[in-house]
Each structure stands twice: as structure tokens, then as C-alpha cells.
DSSP file (Angstrom, degrees, kcal/mol; ACC not computed):
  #  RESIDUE AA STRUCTURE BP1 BP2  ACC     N-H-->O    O-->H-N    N-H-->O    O-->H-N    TCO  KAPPA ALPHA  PHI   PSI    X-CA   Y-CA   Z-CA
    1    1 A X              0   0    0      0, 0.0     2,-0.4     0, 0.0     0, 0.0   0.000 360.0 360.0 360.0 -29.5   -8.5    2.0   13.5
    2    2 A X    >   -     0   0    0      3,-0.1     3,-1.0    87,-0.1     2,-0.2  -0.893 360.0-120.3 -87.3 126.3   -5.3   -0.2   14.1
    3    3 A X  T 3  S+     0   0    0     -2,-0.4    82,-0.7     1,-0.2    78,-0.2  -0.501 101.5  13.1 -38.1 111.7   -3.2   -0.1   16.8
    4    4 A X  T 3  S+     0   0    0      1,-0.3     2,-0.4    -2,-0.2    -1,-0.2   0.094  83.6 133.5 124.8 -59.2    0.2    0.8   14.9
    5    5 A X    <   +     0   0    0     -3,-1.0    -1,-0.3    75,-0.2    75,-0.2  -0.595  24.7 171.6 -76.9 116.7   -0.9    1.8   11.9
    6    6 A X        +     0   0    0     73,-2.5    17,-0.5    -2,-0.4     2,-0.4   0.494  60.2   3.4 -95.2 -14.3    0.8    5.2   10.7
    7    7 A X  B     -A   79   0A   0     72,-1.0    72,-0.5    15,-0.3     2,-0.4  -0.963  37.8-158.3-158.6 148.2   -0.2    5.7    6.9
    8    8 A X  E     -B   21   0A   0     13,-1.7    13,-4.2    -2,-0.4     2,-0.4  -0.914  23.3-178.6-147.2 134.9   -2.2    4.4    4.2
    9    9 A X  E     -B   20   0A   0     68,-0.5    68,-4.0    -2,-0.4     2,-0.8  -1.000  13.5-157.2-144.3 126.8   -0.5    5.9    0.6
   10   10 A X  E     -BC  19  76A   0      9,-3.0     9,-2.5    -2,-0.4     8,-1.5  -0.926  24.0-165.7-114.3 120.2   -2.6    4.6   -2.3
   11   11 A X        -     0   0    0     64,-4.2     2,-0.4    -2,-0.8    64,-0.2  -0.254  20.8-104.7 -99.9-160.5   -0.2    4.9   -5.2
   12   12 A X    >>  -     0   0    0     62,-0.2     3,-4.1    -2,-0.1     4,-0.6  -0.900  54.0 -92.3-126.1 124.6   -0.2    4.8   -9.0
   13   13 A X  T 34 S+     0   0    0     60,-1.1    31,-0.2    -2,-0.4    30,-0.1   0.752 129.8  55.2   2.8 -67.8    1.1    1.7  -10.8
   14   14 A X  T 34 S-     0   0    0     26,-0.1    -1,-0.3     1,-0.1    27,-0.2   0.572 122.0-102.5 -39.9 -23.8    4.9    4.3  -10.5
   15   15 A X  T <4 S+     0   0    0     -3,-4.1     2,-0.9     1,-0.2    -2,-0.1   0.742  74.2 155.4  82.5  25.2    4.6    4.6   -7.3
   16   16 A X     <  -     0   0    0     -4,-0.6    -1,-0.2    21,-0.1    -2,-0.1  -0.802  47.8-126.6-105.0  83.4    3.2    8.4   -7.9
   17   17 A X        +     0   0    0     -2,-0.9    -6,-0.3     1,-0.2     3,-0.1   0.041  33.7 177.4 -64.8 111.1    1.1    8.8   -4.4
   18   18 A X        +     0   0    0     -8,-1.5     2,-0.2     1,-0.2    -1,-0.2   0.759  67.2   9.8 -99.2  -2.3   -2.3    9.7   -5.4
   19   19 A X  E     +B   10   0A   0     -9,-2.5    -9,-3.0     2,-0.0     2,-0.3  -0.869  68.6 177.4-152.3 140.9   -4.0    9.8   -1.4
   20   20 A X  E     -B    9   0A   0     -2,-0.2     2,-0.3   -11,-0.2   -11,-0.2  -0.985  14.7-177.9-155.9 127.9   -2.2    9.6    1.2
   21   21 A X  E     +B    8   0A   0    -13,-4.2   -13,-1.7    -2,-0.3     2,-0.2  -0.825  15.2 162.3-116.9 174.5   -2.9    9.7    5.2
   22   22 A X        -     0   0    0     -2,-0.3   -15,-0.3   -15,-0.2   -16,-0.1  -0.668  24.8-139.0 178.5 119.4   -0.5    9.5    7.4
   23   23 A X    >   -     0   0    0    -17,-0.5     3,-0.6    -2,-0.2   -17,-0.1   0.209  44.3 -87.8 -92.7-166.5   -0.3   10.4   11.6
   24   24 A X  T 3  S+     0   0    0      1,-0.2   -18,-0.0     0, 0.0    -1,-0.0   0.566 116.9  65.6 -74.2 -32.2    2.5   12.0   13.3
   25   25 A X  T 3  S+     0   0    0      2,-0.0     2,-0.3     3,-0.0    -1,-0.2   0.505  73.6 116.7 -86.2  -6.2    4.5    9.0   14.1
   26   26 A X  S <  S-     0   0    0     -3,-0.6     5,-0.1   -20,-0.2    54,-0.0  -0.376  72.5-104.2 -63.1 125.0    5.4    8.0   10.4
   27   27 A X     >  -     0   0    0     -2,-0.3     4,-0.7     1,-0.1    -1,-0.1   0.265  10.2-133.2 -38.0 162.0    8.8    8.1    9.4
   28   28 A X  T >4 S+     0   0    0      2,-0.2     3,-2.5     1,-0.2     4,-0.4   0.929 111.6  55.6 -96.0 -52.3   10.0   10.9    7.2
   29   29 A X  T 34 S+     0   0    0      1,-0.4    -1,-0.2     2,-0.2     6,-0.1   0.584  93.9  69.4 -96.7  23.4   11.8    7.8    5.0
   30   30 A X  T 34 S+     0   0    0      1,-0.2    -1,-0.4     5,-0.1    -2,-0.2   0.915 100.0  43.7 -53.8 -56.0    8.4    6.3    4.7
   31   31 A X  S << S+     0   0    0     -3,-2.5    -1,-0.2    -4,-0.7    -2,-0.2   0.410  83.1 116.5 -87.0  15.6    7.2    9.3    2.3
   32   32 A X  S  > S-     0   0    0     -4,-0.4     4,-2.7     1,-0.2     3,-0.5  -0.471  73.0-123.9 -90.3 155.6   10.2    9.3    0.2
   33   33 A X  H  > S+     0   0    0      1,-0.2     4,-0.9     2,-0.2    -1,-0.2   0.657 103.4  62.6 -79.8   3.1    9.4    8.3   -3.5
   34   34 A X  H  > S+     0   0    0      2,-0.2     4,-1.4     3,-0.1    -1,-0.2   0.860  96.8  54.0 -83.8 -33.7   11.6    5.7   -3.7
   35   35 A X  H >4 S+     0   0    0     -3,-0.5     3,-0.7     1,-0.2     4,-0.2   0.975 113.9  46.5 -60.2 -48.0   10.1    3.7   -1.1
   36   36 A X  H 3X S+     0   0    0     -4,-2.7     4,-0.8     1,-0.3    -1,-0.2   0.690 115.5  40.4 -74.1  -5.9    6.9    4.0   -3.0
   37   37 A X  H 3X S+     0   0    0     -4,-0.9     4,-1.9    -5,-0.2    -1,-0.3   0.684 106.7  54.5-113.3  20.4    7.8    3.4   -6.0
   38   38 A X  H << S+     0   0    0     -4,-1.4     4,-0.2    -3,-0.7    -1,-0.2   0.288 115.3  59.6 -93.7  21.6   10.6    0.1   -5.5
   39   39 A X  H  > S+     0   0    0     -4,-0.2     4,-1.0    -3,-0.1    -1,-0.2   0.768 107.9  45.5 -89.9 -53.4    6.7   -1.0   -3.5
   40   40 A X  H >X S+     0   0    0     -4,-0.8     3,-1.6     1,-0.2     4,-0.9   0.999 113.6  43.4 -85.5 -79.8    5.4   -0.5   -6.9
   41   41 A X  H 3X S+     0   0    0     -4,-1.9     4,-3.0     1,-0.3    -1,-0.2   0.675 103.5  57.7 -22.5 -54.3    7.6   -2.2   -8.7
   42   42 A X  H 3> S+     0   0    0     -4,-0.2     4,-1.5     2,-0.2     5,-0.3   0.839 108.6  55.2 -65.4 -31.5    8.1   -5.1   -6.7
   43   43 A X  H <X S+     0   0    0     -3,-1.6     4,-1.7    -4,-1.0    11,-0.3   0.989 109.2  45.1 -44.1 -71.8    4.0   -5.6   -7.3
   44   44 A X  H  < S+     0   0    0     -4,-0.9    -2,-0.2     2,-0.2     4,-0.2   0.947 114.9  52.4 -71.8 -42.0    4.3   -5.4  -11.0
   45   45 A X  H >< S+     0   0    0     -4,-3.0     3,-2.1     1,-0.3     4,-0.3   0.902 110.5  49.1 -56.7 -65.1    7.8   -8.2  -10.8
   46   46 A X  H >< S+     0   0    0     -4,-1.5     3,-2.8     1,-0.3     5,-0.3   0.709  99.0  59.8 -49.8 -32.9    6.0  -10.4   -9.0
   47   47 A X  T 3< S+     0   0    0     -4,-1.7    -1,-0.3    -5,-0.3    -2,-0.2   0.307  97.7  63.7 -24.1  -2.5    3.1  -10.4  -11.2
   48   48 A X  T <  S+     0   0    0     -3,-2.1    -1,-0.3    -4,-0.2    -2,-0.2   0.262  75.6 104.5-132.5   5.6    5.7  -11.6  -13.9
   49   49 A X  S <  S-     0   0    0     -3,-2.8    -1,-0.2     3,-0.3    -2,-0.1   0.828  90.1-124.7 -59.0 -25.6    6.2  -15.0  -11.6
   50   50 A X  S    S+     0   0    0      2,-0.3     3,-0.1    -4,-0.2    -1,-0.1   0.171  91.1  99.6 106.5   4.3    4.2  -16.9  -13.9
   51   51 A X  S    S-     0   0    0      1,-0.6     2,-0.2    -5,-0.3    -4,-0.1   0.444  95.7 -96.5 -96.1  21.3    1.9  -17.8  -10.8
   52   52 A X        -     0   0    0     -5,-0.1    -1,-0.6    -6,-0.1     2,-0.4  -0.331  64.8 -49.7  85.2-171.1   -0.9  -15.4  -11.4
   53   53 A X        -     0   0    0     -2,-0.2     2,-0.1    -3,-0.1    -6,-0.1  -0.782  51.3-123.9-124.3 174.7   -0.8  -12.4   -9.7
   54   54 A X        -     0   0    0     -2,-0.4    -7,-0.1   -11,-0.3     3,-0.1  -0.345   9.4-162.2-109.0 175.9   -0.3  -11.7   -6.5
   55   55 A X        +     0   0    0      1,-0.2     2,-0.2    -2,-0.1    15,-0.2   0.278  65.1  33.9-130.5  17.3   -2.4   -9.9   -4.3
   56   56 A X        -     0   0    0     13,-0.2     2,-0.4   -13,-0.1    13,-0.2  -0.880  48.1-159.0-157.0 158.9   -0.4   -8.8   -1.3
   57   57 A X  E     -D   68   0A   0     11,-0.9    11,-3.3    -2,-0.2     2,-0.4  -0.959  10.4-171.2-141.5 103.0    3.3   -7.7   -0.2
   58   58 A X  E     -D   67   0A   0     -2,-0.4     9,-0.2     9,-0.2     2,-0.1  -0.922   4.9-178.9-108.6 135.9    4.5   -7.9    3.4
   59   59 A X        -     0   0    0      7,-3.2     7,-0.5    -2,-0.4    -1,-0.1  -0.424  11.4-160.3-133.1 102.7    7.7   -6.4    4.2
   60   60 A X        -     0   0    0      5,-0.2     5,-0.2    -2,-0.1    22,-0.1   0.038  11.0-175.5 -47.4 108.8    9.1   -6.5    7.8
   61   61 A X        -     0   0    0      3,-3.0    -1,-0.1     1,-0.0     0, 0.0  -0.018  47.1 -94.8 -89.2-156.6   11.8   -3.8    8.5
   62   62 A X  S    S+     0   0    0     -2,-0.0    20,-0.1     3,-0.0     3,-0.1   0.569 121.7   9.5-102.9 -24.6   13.6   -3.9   11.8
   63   63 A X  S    S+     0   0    0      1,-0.1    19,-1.0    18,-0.1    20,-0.3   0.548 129.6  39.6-129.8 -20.9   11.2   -1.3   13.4
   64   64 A X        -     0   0    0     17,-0.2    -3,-3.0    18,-0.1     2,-0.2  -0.693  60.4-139.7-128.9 167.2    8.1   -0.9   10.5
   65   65 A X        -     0   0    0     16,-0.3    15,-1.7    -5,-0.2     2,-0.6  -0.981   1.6-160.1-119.7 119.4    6.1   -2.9    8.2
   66   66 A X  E     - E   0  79A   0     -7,-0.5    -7,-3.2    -2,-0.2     2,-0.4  -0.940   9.0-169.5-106.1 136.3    5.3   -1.9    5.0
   67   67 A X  E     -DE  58  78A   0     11,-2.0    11,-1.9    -2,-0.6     2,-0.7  -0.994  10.3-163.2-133.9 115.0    1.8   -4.2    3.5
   68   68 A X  E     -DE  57  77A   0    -11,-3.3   -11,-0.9    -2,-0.4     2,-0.7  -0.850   1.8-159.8 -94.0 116.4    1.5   -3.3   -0.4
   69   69 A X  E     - E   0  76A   0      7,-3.7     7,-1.2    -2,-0.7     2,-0.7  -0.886  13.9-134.9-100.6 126.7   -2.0   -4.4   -1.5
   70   70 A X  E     + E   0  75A   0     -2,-0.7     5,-0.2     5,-0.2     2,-0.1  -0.678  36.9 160.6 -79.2 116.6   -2.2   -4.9   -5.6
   71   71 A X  E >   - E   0  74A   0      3,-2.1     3,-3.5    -2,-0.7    -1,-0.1  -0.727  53.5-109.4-140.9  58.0   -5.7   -3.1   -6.7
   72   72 A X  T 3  S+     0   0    0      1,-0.4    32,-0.1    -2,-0.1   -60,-0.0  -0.226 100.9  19.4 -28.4 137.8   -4.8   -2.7  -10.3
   73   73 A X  T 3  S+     0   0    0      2,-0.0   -60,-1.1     0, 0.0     2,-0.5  -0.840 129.8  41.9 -68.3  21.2   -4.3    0.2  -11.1
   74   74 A X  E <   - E   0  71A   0     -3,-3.5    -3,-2.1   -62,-0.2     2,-0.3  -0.915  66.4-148.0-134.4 132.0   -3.7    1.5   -7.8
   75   75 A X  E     - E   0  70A   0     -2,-0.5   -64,-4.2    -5,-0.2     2,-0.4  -0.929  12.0-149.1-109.3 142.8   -1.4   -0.2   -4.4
   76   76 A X  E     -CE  10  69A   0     -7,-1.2    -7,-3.7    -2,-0.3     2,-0.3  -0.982  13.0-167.7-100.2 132.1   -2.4    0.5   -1.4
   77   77 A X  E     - E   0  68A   0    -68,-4.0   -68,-0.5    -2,-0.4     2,-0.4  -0.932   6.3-169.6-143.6 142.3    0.4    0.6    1.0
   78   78 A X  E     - E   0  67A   0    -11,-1.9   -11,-2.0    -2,-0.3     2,-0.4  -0.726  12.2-154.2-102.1 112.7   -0.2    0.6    4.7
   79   79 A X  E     +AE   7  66A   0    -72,-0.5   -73,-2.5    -2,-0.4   -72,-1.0  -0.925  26.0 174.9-108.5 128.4    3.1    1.4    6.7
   80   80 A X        -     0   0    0    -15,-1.7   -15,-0.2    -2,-0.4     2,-0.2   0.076  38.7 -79.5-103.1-156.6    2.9   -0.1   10.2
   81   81 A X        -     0   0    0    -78,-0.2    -1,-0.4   -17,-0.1   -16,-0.3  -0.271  49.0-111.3 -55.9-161.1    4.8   -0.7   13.3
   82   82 A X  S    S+     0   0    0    -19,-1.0   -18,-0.1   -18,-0.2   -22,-0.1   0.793 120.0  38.9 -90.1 -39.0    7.3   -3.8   13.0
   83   83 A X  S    S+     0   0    0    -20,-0.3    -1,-0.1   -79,-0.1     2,-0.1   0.243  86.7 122.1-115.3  22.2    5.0   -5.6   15.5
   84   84 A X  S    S-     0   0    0    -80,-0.2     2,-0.2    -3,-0.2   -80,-0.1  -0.230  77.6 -86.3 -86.7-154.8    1.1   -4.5   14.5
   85   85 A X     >  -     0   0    0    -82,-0.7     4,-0.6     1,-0.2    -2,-0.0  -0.767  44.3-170.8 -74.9 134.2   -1.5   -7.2   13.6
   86   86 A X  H  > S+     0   0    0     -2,-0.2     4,-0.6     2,-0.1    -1,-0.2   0.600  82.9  57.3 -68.9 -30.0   -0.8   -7.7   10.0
   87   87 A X  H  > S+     0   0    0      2,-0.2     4,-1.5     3,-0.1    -2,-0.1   0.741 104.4  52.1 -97.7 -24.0   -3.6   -9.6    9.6
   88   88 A X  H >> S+     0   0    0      1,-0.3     3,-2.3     2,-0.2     4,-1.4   0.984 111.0  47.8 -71.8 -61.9   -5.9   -6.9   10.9
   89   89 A X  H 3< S+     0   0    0     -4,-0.6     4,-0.4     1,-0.2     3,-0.3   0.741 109.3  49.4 -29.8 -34.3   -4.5   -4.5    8.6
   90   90 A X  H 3X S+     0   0    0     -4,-0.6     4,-0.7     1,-0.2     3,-0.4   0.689 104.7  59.3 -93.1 -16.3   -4.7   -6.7    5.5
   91   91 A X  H <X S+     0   0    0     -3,-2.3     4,-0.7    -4,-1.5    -1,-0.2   0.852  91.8  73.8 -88.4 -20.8   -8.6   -7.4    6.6
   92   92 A X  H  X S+     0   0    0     -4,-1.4     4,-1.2    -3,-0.3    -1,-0.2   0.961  78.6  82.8 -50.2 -31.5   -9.0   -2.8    6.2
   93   93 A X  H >> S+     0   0    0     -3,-0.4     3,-3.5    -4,-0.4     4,-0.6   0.928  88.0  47.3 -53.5 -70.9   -8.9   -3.8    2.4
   94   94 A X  H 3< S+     0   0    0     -4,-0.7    -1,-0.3     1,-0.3     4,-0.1   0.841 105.3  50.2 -23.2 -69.9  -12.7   -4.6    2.5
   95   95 A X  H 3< S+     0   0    0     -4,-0.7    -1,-0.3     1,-0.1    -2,-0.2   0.550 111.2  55.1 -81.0  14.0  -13.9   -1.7    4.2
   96   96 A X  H X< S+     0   0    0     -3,-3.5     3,-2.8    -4,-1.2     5,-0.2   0.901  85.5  99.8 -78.0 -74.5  -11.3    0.5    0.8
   97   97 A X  T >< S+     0   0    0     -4,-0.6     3,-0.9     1,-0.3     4,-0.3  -0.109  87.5  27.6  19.9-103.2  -13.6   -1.7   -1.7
   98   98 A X  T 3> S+     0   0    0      1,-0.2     4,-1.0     2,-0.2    -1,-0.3   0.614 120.9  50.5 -64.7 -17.3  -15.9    1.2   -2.4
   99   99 A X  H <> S+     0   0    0     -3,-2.8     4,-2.4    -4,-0.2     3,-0.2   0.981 115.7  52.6 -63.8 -54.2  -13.5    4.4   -1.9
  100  100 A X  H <> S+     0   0    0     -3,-0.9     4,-1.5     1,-0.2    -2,-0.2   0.546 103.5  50.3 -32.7 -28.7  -11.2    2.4   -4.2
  101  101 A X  H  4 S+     0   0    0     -3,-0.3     4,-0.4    -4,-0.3    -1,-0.2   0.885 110.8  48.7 -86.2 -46.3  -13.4    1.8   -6.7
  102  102 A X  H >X S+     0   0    0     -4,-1.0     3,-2.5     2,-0.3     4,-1.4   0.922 108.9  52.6 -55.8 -62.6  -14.4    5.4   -7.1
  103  103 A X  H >X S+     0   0    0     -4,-2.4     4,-1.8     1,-0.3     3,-1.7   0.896 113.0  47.3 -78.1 -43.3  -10.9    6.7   -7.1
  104  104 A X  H 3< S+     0   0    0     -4,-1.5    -1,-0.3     1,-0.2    -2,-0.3   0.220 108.9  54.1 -51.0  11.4  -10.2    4.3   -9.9
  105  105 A X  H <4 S+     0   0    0     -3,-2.5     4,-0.4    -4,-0.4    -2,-0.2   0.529 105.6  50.4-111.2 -53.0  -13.1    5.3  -11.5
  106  106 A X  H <X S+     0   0    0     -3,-1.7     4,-1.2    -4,-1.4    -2,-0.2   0.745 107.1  55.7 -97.4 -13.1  -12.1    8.8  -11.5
  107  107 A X  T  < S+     0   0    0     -4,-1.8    -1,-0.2    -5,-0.3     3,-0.2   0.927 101.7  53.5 -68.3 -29.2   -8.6    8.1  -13.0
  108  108 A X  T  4 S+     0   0    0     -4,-0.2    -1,-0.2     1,-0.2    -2,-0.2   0.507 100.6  61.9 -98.1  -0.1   -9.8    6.4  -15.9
  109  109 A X  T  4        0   0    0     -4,-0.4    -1,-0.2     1,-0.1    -2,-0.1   0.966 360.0 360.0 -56.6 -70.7  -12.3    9.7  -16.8
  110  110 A X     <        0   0    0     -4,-1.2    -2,-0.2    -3,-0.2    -1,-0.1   0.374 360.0 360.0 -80.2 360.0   -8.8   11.7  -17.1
């Protein structure tokens, strides 16, 4: 629905991808688990700033974007080009609400 936008990979607190879409034009080192989980990580340190926590992570590569959204338990993160709308991307986070809720929903059954 965004111009740009290659992937949305909804992780695990770990970084452990539990959905993940993703078009043709995503980078191969976009799926690699290290990216997802130093994504995940950097959520939970900043959480430990002492300013609440926070509730998004943009970071601008040279050619991509990666936008971490924090939805304890679960990040969403949206890998972009370097130069889509960010702000349009950050505004899909509404129309996750209810898939989101559901998927957390269905982790805390198992």
C-alpha cells in the first residue's frame, strides 16, 4: 500500500520472526536474524532509558529504512526504501491494531 515498502516482519520480543511479508525487491540481508533480532534488542534498551518506553525506531541505511514499531510482545518492523514516506508507513500501524491483537492473543494461549 506504500510506495517503497518491501516487508513487514512482526517479530518476537528475540527477534524470532513470527509473520512475515515481504516482495521481491527486499534485500536478502534484510531477513537475516541478526538484523531482526539487534531490531529487537535495541526496542527493549531503549525501554531501559528511564523515559518510558518508546514506541518507535527509525533507522536510515544508505539505500533502506528499517521502522521497528514496539507492540509488546511483538515489533513490527517495516523495511523500506531509504527515501519512502516514513510517516505513511508509521500511520499502517492503525490499520495492524486488530491483526495484532489477535496474533498476540494467540501467543499467550501457547
Amino acid at each position: 500500500m506504500v510506495d517503497g515498502l518491501h516487508a513487514i516482519i512482526i517479530t518476537d520480543r528475540d527477534g524470532v520472526p513470527v509473520l512475515k511479508v515481504a516482495d521481491e525487491h527486499l534485500p536478502h540481508a534484510a531477513m537475516q536474524p541478526r538484523l531482526l533480532a539487534t531490531a529487537a534488542m535495541a526496542v527493549e534498551q531503549a525501554n531501559k532509558l528511564g523515559v518510558s518506553n518508546n514506541k518507535n525506531i527509525i533507522t536510515v541505511y544508505k539505500n533502506h529504512q528499517l521502522i521497528s514499531i514496539n507492540r509488546q510482545p511483538l515489533i513490527v518492523n517495516m523495511i523500506a526504501n531509504a527515501n519512502a514516506n516514513t510517516g505513511l508507513i508509521l500511520s499502517l500501524e492503525a490499520d495492524m491494531q486488530e491483526p495484532l491483537d489477535d496474533i498476540c492473543a494467540a501467543l499467550e494461549l501457547h
